[in-house]
C-alpha positions as CSV (number, residue, x, y, z in Angstrom):
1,X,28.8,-7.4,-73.7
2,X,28.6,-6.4,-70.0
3,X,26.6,-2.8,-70.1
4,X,28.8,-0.4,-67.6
5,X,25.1,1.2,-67.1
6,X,23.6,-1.7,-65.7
7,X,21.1,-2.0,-68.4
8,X,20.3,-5.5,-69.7
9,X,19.5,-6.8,-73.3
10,X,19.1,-3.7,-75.4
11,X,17.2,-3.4,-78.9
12,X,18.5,-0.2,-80.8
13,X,16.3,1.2,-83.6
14,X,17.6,1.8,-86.5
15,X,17.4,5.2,-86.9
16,X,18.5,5.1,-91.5
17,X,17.4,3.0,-94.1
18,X,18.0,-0.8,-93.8
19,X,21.1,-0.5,-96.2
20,X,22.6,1.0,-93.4
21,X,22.3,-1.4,-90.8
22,X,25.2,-3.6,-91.8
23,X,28.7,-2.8,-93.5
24,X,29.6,-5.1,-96.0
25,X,33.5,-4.7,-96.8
26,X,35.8,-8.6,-96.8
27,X,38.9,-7.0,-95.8
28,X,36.6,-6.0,-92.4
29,X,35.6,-7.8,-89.2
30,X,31.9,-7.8,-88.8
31,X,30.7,-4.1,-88.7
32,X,26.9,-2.3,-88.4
33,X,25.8,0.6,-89.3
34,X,27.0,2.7,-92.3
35,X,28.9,4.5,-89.7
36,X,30.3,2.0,-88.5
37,X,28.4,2.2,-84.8
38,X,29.9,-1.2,-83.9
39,X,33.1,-2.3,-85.4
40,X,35.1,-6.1,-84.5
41,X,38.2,-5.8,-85.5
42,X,40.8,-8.5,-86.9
43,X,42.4,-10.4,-84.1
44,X,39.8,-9.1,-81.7
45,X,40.5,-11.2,-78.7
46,X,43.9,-9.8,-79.0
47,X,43.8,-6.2,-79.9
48,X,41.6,-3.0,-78.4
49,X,41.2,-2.2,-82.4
50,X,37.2,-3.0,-82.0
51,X,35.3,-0.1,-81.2
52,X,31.4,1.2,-80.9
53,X,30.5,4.8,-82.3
54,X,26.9,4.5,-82.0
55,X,24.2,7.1,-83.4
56,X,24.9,7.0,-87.3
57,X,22.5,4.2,-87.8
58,X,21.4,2.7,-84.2
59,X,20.2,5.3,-82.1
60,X,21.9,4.9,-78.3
61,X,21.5,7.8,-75.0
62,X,22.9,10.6,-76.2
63,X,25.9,11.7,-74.4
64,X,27.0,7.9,-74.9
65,X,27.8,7.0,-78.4
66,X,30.8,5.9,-77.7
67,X,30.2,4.4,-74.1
68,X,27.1,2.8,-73.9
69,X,27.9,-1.0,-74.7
70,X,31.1,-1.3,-72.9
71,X,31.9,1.9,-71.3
72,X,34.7,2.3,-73.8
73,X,35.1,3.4,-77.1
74,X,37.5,0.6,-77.9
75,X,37.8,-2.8,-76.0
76,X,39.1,-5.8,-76.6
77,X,36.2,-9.1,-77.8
78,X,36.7,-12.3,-75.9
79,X,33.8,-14.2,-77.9
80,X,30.6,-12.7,-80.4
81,X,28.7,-14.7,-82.6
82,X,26.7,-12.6,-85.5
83,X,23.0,-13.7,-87.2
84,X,21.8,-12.9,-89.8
85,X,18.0,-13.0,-91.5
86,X,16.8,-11.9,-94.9
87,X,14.6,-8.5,-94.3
């Protein structure tokens, strides 16, 4: 993700529990934060369905929940690739 702030890599604390960091549902794209601050949609690359709502469980700027990663709250993904590590 381009940041429309200028801002490069960003690390977000997670501001709840670890439970909350991800959102574990199959019929979902990948999705973090109980929240659901950062949602991919289904047919990403082809739909503006994806969206970020950030401050549930990531804090972000305030004034910018919905902004801050793309300078939209929806927005279409050309490519992501998602890690993941045992806590």
């Amino acid at each position: 993700m381009v940041n429309p702030h200028g801002l490069g890599p960003t690390k977000m604390p997670l501001v709840r529990r670890q439970e909350y960091a991800m959102y574990c549902d199959s019929s979902l794209g990948p999705t973090f934060g109980g929240g659901h601050d950062l949602h991919m949609a289904e047919n990403a690359n082809t739909t503006t369905s994806s969206y970020s709502h950030l401050g549930y469980s990531y804090e972000c700027p305030l004034g910018q929940q919905e902004t801050f990663l793309t300078g939209f709250r929806n927005f279409t993904v050309t490519n992501y690739e998602v890690f993941g590590f045992n806590w």
